[in-house]
C-alpha positions, 0 to 999 in steps of 0.5 A: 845684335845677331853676331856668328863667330865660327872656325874657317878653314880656308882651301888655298892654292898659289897659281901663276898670276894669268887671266882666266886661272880663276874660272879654270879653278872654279870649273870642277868645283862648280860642277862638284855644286861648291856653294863658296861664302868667299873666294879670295884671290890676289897677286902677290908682288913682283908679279907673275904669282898669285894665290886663291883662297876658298871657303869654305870646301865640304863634302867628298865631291867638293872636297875630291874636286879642290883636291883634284885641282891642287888646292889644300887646306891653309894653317891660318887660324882663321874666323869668319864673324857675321852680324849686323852692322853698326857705325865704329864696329869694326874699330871696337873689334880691331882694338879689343884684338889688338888690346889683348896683344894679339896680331890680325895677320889677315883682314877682308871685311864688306857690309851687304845692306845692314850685316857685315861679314869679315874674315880674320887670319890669326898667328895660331889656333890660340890667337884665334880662340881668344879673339873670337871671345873678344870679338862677341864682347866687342860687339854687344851694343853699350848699355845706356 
């Protein structure tokens, strides 16, 4: 099974909760040519405010641009794990996490035909080590 874990650093920025702030984000980071493996925003309760994450932000015109629009990077200690799909992979890797005692602050996970993709948010940079070892021994398929 193919698996990636790697260390991702999330460009984040509160916003007030109204249509078409997203585009209006997007705009100069599109014309920097911002090539996103995930966008994420939501609202939080209550309403009126709401949050946009991006990842990932690099090189100086992408980067010149998220900043120009006032987003910064986040301190969630975060991962982006990619890999084949197979039925109760996820589970494996919510409790091997879980079994070390280590908290998942922040989960988006979907499956595009065979591969999955999931972004996990972690406590601290230490949490996120150690899950991302678990992460690819979760995933190794089981010996028959």
């Amino acid at each position: 099974m193919a698996l990636t874990v790697k260390k991702a650093v999330f460009w984040r920025k509160e916003v007030e909760d109204r249509p078409g702030v997203l585009a209006e984000i997007l705009e100069p980071l599109a014309q920097a040519r911002a090539d996103f493996k995930a966008v994420v925003g939501y609202a939080f309760p209550g309403g009126g405010r709401a949050a946009i994450n991006l990842y990932p932000v690099t090189g100086a015109k992408v980067t010149a641009a998220a900043r120009g629009q006032g987003l910064a990077a986040d301190a969630t200690a975060t991962l982006l794990v990619e890999g084949d799909d197979r039925p109760g992979l996820g589970r494996a890797i919510a409790g091997a996490i879980s079994g070390a005692g280590i908290n998942i602050r922040l989960v988006i996970a979907q499956v595009v035909g065979r591969r999955f993709s999931a972004i996990l948010g972690f406590e601290s940079e230490a949490d996120a080590r150690k899950a991302s070892t678990l992460i690819k021994k979760a995933a190794r398929p089981a010996r028959r």
